[in-house]
PyMOL Python script that loads the backbone (N, CA, C, O; Angstrom):
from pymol import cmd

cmd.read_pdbstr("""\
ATOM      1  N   UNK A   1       5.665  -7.505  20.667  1.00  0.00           N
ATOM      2  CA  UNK A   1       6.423  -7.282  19.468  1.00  0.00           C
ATOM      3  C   UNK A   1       7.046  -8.584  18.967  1.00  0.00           C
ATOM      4  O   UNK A   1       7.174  -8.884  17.780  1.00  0.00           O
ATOM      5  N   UNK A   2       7.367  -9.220  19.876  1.00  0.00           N
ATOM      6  CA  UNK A   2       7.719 -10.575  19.391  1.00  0.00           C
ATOM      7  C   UNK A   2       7.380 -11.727  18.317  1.00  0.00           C
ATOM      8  O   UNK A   2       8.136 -12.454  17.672  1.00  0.00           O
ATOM      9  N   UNK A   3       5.447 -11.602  18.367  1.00  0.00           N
ATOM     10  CA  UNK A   3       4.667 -12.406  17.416  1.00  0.00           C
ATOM     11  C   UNK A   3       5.224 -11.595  15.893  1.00  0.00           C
ATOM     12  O   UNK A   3       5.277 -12.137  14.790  1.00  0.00           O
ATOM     13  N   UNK A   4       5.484 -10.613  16.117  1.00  0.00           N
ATOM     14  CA  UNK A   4       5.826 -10.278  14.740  1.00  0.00           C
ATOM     15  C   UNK A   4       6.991 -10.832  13.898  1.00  0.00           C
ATOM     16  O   UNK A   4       7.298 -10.384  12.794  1.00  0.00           O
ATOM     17  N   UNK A   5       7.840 -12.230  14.759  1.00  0.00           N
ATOM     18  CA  UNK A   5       8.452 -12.780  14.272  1.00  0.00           C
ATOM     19  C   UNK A   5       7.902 -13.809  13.784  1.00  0.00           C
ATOM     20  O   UNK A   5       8.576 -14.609  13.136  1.00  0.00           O
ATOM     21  N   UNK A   6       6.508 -14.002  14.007  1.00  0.00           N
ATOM     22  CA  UNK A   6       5.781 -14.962  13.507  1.00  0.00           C
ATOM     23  C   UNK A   6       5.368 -15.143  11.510  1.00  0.00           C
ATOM     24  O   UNK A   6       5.008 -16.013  10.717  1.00  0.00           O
ATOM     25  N   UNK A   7       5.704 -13.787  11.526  1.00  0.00           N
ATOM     26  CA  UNK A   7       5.478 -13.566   9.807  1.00  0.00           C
ATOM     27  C   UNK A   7       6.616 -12.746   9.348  1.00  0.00           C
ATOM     28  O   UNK A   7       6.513 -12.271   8.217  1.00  0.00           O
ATOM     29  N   UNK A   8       7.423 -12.558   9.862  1.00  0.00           N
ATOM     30  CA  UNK A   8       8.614 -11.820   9.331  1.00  0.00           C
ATOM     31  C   UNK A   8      10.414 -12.751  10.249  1.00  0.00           C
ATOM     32  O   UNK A   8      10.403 -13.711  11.020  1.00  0.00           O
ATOM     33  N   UNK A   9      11.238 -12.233   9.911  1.00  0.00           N
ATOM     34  CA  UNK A   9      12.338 -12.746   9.580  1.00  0.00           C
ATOM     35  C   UNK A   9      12.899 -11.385  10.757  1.00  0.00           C
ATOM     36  O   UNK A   9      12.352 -10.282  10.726  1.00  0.00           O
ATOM     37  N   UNK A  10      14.069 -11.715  11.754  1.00  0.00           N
ATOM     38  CA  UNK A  10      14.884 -11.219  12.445  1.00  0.00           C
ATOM     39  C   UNK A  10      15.135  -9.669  11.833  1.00  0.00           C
ATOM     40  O   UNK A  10      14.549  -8.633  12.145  1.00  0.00           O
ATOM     41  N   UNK A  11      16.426  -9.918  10.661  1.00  0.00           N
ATOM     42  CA  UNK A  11      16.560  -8.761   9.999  1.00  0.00           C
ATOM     43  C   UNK A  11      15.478  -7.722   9.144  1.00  0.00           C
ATOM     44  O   UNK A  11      15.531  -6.494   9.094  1.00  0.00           O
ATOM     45  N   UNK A  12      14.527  -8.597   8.521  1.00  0.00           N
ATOM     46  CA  UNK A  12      13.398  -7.352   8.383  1.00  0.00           C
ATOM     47  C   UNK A  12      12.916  -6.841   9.534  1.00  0.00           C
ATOM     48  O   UNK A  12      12.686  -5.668   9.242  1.00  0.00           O
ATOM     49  N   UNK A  13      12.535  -7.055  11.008  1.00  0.00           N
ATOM     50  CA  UNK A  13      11.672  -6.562  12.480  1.00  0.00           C
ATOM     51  C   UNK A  13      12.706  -5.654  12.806  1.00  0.00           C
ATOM     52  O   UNK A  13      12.432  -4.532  13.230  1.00  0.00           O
ATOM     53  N   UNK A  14      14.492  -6.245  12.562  1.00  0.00           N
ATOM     54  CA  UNK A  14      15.613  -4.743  12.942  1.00  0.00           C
ATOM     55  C   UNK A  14      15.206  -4.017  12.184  1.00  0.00           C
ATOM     56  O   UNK A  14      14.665  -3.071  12.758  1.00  0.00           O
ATOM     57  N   UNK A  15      15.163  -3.926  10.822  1.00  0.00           N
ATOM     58  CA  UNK A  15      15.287  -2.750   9.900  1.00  0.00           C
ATOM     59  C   UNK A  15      13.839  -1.852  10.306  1.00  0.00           C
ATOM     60  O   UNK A  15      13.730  -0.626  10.312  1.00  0.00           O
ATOM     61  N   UNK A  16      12.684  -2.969  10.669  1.00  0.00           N
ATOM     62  CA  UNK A  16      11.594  -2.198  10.805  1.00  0.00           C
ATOM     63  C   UNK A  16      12.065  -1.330  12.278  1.00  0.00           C
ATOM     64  O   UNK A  16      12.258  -0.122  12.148  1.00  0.00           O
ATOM     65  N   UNK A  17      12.171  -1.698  13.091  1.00  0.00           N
ATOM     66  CA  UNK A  17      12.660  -1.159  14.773  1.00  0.00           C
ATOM     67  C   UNK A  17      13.361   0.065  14.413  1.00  0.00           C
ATOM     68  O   UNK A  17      12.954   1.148  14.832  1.00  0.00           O
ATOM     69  N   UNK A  18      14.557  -0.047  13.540  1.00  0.00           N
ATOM     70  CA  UNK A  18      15.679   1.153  13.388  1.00  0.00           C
ATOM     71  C   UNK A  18      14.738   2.111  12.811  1.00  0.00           C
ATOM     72  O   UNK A  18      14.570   3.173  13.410  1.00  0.00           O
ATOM     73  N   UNK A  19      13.869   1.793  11.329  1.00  0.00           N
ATOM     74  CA  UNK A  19      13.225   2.919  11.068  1.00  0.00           C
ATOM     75  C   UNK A  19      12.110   3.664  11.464  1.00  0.00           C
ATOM     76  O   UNK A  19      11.783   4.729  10.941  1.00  0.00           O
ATOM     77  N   UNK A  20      11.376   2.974  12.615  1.00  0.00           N
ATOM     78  CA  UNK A  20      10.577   2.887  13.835  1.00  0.00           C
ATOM     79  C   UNK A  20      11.346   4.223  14.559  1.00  0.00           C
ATOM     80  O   UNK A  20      10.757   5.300  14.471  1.00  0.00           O
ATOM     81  N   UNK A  21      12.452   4.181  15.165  1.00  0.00           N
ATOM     82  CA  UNK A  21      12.992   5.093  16.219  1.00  0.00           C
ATOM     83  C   UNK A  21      13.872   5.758  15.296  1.00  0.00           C
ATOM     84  O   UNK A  21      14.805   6.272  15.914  1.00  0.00           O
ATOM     85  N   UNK A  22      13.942   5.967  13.918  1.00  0.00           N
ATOM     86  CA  UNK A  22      14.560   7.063  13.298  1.00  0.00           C
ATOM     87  C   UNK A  22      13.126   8.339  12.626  1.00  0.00           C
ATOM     88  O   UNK A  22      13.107   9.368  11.951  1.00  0.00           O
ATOM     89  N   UNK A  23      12.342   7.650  13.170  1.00  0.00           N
ATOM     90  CA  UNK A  23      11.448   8.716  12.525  1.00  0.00           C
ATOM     91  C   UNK A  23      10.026   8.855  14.423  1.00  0.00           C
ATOM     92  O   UNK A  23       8.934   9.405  14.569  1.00  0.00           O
ATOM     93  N   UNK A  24      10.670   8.265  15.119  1.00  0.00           N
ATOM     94  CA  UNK A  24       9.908   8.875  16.255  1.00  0.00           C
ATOM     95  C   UNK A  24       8.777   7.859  16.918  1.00  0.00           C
ATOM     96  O   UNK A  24       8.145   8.124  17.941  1.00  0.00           O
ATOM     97  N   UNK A  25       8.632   6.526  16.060  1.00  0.00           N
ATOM     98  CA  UNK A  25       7.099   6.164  16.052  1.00  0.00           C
ATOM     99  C   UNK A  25       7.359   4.633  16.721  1.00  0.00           C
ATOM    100  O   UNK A  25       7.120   3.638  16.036  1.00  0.00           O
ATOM    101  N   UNK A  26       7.912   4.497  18.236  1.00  0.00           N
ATOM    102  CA  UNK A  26       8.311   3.336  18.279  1.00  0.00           C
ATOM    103  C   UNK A  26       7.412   2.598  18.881  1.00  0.00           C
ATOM    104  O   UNK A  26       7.825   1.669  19.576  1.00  0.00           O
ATOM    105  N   UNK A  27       5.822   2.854  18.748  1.00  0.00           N
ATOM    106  CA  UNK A  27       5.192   1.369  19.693  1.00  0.00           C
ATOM    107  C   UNK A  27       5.055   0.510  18.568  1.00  0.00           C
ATOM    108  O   UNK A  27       5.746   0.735  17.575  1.00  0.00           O
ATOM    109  N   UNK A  28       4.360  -0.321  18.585  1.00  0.00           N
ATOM    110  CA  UNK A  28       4.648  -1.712  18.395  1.00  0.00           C
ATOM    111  C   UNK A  28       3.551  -1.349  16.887  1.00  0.00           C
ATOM    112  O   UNK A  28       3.799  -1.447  15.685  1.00  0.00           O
ATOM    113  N   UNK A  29       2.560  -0.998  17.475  1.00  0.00           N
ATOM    114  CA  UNK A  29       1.974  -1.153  15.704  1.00  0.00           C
ATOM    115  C   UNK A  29       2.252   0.175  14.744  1.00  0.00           C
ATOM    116  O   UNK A  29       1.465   0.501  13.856  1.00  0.00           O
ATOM    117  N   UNK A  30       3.415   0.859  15.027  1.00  0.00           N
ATOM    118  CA  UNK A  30       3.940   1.307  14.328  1.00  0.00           C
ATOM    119  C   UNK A  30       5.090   0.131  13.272  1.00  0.00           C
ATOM    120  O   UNK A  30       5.065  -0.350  12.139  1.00  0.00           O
ATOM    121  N   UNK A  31       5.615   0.110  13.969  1.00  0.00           N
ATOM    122  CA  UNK A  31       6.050  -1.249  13.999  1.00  0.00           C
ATOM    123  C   UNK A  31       6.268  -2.055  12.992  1.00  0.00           C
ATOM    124  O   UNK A  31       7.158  -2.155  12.147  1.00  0.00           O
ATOM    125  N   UNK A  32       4.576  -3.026  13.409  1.00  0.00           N
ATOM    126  CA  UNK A  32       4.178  -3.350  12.913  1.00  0.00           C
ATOM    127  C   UNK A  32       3.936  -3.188  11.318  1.00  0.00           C
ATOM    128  O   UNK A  32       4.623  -3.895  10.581  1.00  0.00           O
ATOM    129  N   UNK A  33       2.829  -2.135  10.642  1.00  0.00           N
ATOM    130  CA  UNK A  33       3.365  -1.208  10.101  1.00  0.00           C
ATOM    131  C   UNK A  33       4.157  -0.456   9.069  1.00  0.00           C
ATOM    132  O   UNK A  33       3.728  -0.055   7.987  1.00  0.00           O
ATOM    133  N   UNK A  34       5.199  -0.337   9.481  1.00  0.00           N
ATOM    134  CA  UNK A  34       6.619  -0.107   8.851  1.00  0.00           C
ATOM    135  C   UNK A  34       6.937  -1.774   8.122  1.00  0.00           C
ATOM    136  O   UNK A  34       7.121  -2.047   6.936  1.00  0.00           O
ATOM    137  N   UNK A  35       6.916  -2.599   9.197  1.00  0.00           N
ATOM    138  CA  UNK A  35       7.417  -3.951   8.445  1.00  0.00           C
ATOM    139  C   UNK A  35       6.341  -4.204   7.676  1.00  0.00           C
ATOM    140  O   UNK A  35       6.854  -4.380   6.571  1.00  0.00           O
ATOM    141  N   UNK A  36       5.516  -4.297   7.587  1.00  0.00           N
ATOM    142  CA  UNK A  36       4.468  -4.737   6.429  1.00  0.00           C
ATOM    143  C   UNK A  36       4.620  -4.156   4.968  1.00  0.00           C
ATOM    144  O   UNK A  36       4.685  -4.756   3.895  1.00  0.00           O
ATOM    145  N   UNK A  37       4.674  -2.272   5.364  1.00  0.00           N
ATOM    146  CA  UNK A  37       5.004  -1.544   4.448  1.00  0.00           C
ATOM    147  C   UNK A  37       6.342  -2.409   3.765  1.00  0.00           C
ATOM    148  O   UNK A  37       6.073  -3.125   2.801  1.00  0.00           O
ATOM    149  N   UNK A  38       7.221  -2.377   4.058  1.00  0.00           N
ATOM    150  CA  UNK A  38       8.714  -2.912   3.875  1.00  0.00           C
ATOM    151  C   UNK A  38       8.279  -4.399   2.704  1.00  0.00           C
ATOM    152  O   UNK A  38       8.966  -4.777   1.755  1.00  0.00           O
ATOM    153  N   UNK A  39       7.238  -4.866   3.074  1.00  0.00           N
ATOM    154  CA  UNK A  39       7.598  -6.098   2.618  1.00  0.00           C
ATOM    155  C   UNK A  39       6.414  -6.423   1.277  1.00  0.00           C
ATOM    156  O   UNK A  39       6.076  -7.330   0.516  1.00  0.00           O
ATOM    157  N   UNK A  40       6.179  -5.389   1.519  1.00  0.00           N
ATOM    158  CA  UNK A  40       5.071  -4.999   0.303  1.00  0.00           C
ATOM    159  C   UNK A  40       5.683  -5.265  -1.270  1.00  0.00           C
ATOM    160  O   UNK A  40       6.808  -4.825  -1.504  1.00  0.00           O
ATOM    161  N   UNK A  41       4.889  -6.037  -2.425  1.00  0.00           N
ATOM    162  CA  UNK A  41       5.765  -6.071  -3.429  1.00  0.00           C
ATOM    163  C   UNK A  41       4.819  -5.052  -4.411  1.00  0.00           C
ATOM    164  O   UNK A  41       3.593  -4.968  -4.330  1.00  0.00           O
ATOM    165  N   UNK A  42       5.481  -4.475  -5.134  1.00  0.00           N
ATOM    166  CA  UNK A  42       4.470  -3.617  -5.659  1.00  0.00           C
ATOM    167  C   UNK A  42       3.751  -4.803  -7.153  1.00  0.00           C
ATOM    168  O   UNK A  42       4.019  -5.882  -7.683  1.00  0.00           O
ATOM    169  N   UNK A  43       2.974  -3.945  -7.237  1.00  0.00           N
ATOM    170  CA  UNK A  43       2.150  -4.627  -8.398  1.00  0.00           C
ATOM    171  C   UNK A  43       2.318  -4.380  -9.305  1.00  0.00           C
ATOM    172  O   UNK A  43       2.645  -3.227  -9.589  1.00  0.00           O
ATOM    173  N   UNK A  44       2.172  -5.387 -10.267  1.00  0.00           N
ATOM    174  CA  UNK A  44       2.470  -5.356 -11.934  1.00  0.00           C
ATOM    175  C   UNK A  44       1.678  -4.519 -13.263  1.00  0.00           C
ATOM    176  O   UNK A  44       0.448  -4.547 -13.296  1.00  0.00           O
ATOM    177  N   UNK A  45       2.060  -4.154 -13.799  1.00  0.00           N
ATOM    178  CA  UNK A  45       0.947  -3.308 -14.408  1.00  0.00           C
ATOM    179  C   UNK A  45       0.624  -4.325 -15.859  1.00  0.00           C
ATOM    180  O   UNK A  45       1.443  -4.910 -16.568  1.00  0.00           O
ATOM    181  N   UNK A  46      -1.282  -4.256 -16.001  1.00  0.00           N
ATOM    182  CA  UNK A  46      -1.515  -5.180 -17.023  1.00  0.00           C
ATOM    183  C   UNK A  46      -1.303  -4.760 -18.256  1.00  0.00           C
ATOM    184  O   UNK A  46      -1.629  -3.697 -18.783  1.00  0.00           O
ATOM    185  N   UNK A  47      -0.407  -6.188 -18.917  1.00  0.00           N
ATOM    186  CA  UNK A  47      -0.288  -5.794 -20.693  1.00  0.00           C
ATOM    187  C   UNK A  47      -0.962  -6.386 -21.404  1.00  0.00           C
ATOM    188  O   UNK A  47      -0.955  -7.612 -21.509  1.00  0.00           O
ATOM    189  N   UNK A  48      -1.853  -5.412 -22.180  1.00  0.00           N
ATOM    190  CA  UNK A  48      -2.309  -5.834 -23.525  1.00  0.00           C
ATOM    191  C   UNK A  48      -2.233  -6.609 -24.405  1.00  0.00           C
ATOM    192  O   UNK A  48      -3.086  -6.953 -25.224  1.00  0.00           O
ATOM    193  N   UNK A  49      -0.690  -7.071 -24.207  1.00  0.00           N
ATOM    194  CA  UNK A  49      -0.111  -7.922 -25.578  1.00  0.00           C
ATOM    195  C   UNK A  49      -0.946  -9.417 -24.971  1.00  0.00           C
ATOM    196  O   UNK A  49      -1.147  -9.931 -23.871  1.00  0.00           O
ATOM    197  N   UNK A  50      -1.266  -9.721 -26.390  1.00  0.00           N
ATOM    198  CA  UNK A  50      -1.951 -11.248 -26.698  1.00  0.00           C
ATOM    199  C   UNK A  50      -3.154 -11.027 -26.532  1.00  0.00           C
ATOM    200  O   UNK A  50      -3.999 -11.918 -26.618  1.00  0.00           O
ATOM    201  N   UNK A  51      -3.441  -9.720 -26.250  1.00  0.00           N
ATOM    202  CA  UNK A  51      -4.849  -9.642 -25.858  1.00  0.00           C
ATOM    203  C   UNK A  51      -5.536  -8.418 -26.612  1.00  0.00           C
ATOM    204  O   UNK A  51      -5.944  -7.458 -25.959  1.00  0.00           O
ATOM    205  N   UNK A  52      -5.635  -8.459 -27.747  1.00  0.00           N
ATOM    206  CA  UNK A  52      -6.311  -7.661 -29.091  1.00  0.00           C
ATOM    207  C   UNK A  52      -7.278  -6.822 -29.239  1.00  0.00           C
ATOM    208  O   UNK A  52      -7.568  -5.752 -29.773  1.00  0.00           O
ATOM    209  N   UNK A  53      -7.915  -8.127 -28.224  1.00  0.00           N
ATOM    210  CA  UNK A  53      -9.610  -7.597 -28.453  1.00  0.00           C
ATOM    211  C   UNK A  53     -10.027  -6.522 -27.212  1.00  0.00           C
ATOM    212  O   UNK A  53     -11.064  -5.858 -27.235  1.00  0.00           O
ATOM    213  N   UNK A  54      -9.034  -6.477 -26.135  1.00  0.00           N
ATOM    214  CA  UNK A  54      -9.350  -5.725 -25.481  1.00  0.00           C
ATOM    215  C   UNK A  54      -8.763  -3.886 -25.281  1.00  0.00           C
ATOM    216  O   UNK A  54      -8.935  -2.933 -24.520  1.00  0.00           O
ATOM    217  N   UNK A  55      -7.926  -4.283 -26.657  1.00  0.00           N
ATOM    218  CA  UNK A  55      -7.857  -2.595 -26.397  1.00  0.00           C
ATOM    219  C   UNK A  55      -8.472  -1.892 -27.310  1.00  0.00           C
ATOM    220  O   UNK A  55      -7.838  -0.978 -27.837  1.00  0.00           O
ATOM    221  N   UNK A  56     -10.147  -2.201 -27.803  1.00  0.00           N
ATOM    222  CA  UNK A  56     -11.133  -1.222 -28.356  1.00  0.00           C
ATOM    223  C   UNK A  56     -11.450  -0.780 -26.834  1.00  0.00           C
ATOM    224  O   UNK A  56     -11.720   0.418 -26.746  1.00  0.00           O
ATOM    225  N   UNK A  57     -11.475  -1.530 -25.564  1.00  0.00           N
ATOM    226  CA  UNK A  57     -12.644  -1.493 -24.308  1.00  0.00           C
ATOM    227  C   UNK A  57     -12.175   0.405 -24.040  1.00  0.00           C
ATOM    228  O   UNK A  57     -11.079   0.942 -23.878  1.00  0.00           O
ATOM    229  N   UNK A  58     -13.389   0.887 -24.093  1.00  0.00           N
ATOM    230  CA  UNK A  58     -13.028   1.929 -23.083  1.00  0.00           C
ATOM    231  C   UNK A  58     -13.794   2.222 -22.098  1.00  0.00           C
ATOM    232  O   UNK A  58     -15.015   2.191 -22.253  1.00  0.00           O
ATOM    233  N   UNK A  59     -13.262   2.541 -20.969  1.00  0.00           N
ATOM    234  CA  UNK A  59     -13.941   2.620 -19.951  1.00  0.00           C
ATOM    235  C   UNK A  59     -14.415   4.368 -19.434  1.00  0.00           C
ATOM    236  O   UNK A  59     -13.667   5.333 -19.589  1.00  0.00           O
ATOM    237  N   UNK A  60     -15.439   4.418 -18.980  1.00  0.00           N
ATOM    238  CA  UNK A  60     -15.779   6.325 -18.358  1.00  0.00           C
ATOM    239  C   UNK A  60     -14.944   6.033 -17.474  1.00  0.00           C
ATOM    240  O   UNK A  60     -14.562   4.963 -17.001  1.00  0.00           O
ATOM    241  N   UNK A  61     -14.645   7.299 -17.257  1.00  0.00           N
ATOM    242  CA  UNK A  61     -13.904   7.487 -15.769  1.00  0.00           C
ATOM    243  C   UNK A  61     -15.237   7.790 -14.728  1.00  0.00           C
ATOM    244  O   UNK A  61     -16.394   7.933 -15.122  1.00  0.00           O
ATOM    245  N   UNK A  62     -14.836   7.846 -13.468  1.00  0.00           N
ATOM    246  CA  UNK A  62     -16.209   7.345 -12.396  1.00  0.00           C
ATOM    247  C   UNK A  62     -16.506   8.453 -12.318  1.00  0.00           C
ATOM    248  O   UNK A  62     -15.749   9.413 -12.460  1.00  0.00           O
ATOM    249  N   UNK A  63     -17.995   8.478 -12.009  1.00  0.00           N
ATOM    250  CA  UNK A  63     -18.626   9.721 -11.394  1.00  0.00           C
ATOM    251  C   UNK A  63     -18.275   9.949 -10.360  1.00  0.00           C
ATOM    252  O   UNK A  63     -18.686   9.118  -9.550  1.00  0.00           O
ATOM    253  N   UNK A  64     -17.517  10.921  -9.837  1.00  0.00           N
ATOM    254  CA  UNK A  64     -16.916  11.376  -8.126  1.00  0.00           C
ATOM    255  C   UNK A  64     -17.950  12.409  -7.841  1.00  0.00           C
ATOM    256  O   UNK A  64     -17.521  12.980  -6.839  1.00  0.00           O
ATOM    257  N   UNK A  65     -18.917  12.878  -8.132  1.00  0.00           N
ATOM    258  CA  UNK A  65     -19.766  13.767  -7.462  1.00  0.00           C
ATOM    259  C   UNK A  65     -20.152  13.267  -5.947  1.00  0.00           C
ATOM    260  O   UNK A  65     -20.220  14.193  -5.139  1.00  0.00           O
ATOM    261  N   UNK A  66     -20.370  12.186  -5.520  1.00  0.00           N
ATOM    262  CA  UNK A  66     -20.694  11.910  -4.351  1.00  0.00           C
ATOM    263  C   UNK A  66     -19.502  12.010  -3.201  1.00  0.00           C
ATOM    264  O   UNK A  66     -19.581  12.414  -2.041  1.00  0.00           O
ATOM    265  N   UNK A  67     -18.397  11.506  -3.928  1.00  0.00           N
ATOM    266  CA  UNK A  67     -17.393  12.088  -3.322  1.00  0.00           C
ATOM    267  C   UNK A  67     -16.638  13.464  -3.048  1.00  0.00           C
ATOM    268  O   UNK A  67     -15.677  13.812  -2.361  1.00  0.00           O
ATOM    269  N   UNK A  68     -17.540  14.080  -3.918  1.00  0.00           N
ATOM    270  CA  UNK A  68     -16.769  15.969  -4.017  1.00  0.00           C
ATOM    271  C   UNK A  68     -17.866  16.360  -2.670  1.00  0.00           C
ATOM    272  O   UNK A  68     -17.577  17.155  -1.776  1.00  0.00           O
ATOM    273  N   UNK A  69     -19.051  15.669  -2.764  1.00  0.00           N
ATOM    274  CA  UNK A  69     -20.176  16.274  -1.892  1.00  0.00           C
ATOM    275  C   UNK A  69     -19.431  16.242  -0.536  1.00  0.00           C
ATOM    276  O   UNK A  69     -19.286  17.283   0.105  1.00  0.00           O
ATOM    277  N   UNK A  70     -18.908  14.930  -0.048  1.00  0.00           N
ATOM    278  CA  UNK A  70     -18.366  14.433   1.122  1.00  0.00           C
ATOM    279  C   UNK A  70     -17.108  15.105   1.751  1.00  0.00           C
ATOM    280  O   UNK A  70     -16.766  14.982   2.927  1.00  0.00           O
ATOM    281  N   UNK A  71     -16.372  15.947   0.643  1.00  0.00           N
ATOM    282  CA  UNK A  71     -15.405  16.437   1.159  1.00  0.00           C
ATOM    283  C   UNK A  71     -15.588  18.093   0.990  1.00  0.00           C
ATOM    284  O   UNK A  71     -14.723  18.902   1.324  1.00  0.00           O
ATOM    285  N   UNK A  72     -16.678  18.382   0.499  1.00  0.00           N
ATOM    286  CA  UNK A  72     -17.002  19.909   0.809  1.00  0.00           C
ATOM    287  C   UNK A  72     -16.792  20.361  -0.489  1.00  0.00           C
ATOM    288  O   UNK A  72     -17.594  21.284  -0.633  1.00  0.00           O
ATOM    289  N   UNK A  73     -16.140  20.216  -1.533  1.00  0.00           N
ATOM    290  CA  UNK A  73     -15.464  20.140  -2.806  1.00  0.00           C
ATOM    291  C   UNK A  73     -16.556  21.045  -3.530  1.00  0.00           C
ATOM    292  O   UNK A  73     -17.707  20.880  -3.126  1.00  0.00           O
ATOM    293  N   UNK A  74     -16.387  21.833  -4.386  1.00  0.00           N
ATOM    294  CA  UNK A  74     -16.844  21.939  -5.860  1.00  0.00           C
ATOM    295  C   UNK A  74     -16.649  21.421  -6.741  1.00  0.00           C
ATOM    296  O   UNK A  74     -15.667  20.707  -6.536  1.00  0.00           O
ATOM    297  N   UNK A  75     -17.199  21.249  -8.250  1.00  0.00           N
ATOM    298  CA  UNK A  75     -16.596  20.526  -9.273  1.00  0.00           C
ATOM    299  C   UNK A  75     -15.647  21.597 -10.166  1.00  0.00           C
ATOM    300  O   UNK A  75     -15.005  21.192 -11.136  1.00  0.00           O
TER     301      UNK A  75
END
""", "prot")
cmd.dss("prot")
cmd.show_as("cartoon", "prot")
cmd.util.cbc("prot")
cmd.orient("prot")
């Protein structure tokens, strides 16, 4: 558990540890894990502005039939 101070910081590995043994899941790549989750930045969503020409683009939405097959699914 230690190397995990190798990419993280003291107080983020506590906060990960505390919420580690507040929810039951204390080996190490739980852990692990939790701190990664934690340090995750979420992503930006893309804007249009300055960019004109791209909101004629439309896109299909994907064919998931291969995926309905895989999970037993109907359409």
């Amino acid at each position: 558990m230690l190397r995990l101070l190798e990419n993280a910081t003291l107080p983020a590995l506590t906060n990960a540890v505390e919420s580690a043994i507040t929810i039951g899941a204390t080996g190490s790549d739980a852990i692990a894990l939790i701190l990664f989750h934690h340090a995750e930045q979420p992503v930006g969503l893309f804007s249009l502005d300055g960019h004109p020409h791209l909101k004629a683009v439309a896109i299909e939405p994907p064919d998931l039939t291969a995926y309905r097959a895989l999970t037993g699914l109907s359409a």
